[in-house]
C-alpha positions as CSV (number, residue, x, y, z in Angstrom):
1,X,-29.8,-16.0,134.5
2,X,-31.1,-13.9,130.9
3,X,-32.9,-11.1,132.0
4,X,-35.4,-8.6,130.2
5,X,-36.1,-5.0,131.6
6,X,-38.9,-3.7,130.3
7,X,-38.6,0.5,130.7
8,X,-34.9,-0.2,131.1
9,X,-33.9,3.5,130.2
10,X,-36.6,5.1,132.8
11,X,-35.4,6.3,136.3
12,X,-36.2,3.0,137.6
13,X,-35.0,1.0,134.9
14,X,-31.8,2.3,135.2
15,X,-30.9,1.3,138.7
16,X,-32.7,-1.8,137.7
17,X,-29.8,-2.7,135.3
18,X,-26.9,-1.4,137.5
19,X,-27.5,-3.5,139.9
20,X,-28.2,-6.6,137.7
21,X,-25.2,-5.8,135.7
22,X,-22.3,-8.0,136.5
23,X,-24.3,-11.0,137.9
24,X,-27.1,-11.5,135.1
25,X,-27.0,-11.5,131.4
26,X,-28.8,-8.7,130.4
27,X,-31.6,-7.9,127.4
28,X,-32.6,-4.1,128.0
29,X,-35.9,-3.3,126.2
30,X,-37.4,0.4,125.7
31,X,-39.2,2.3,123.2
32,X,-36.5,4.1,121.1
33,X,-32.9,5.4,120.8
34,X,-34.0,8.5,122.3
35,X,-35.2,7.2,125.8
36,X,-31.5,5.6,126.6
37,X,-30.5,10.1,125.9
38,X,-31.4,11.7,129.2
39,X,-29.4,8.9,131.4
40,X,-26.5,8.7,128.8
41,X,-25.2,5.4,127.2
42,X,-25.5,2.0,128.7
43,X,-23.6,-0.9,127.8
44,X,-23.7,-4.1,130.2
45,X,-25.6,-5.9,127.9
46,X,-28.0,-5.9,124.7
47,X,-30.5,-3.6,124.0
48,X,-33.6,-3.9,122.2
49,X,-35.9,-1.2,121.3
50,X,-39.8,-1.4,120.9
51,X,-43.7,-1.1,121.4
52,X,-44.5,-2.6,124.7
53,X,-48.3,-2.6,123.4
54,X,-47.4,-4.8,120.5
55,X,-47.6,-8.4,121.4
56,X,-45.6,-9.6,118.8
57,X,-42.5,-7.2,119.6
58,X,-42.8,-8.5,123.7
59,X,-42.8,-11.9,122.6
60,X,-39.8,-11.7,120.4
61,X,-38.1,-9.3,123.1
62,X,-38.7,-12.7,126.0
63,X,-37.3,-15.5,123.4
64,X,-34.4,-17.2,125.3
65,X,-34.8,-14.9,128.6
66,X,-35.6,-16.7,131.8
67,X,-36.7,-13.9,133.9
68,X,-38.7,-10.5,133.7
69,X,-38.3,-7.3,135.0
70,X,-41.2,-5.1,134.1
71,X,-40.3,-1.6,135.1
72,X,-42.0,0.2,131.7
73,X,-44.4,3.0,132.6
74,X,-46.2,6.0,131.0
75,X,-46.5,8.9,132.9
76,X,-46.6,12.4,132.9
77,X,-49.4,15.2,131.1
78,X,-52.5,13.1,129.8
79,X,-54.8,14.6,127.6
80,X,-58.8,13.2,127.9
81,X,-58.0,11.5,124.3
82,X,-54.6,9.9,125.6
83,X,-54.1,6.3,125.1
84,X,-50.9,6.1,126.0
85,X,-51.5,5.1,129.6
86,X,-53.8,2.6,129.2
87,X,-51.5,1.4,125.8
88,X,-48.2,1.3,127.6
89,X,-49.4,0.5,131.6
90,X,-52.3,-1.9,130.9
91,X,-51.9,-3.7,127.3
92,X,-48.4,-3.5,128.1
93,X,-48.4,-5.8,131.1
94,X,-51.0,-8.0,129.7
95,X,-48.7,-8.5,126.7
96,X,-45.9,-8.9,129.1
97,X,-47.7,-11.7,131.1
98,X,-49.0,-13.2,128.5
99,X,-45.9,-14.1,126.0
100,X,-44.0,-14.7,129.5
101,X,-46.7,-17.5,130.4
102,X,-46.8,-19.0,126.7
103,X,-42.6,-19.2,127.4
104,X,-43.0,-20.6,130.0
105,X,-40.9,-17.7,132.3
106,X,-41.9,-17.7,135.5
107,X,-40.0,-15.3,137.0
108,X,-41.3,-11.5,136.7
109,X,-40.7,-8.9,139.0
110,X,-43.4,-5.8,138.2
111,X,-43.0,-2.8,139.5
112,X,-46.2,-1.2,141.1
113,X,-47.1,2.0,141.8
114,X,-44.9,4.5,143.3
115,X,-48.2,6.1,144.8
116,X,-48.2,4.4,148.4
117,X,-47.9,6.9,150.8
118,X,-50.7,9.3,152.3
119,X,-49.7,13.0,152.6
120,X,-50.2,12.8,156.4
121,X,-47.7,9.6,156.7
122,X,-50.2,6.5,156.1
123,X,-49.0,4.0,154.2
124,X,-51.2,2.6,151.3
125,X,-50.8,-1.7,151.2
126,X,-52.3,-3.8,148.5
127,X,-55.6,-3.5,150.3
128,X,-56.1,0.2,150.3
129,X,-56.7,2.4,147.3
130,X,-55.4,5.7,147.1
131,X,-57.7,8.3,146.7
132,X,-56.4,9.1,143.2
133,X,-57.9,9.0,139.8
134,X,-55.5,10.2,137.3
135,X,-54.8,7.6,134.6
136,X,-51.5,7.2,136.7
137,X,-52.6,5.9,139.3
138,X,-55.6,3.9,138.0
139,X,-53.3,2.2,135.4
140,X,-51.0,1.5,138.2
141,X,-53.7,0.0,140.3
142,X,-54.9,-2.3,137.7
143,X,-51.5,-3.4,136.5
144,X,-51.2,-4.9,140.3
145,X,-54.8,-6.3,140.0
146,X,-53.5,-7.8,136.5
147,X,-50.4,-9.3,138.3
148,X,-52.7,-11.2,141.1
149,X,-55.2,-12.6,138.5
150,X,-52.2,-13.7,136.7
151,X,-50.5,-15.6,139.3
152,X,-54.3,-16.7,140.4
153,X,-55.0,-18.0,136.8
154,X,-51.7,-19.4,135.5
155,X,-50.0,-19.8,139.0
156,X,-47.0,-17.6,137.5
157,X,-45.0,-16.1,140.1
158,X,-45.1,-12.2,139.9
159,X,-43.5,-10.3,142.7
160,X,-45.1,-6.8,143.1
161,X,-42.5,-4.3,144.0
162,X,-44.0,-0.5,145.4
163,X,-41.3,1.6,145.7
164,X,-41.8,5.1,147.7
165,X,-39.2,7.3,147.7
166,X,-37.3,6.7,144.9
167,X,-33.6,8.1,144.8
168,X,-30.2,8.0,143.2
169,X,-27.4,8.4,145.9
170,X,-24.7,7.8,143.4
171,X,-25.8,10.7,141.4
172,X,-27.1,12.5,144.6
173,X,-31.0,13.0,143.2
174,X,-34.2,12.4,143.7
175,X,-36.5,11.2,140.7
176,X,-37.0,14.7,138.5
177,X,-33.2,15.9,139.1
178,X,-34.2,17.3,142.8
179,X,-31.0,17.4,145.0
180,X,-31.0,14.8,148.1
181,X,-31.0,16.8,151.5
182,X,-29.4,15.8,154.5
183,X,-30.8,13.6,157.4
């Protein structure tokens, strides 16, 4: 199967392509050169480099793929002025959904919000909101609300992955470099 990972150079994107790598054939899309430099090289399959907001650029980046991963994500320091999270989270997915539904793809995994667990040990499901209103998490939030009306609408099948705890035991990390701990 032709795959396309959106955000394939992020944390998550990265374990994304190791473990598709070797079973699928592989388009990896992020936004520059510079995002593949903090994970090192990667080179199990093509990669394509890009605005996620553009529509144009997501639509050329599906042509021939028959399935989506969509891992891409801003996070990090917002300013009150900041697009960036509503460019890249929200008009990122739509564009993604979109050109995926005018291809006719029909298989997209998105990758939700990483947000789903109460400090006291609750787990948050798709009914419960955290209490939470950076543009992080509201991005995140709407992206999965995006995803339903999607598959409601168009009847495209979307699979919403939350991840919690999200680690590298090869590399012995946690996301952000911290060291794994015992038990």
């Amino acid at each position: 199967m032709k795959v396309v990972v959106f955000g394939a150079a992020g944390w998550v994107g990265r374990a994304i392509l190791e473990n598709l790598q070797g079973h699928h054939e592989i388009r990896a899309f992020d936004m520059s050169p510079e995002s593949w430099q903090k994970a090192g090289p990667w080179t199990g399959g093509e990669i394509i480099h890009g605005d996620i907001s553009d529509y144009d650029t997501v639509d050329h980046a599906l042509d021939g793929q028959d399935a989506i991963i969509h891992a891409a994500v801003y996070f990090g320091a917002y300013d009150k002025d900041d697009q960036a999270p509503f460019q890249i989270n929200l008009k990122g997915l739509w564009n993604t959904l979109e050109a995926a539904r005018h291809g006719n793809i029909n298989h997209i995994v998105h990758i939700g919000s990483c947000q789903i667990e109460h400090p006291q040990g609750t787990f948050f499901d798709a009914d419960i909101r955290r209490p939470d209103g950076s543009p992080y998490a509201i991005s995140k939030r709407l992206q999965e609300e995006m995803c339903r009306q999607f598959h409601e609408a168009f009847n495209q099948s979307i699979a919403v992955l939350r991840p919690c705890s999200i680690i590298d035991s090869r590399l012995g990390m946690a996301k952000g470099g911290a060291a794994l701990q015992p038990g």
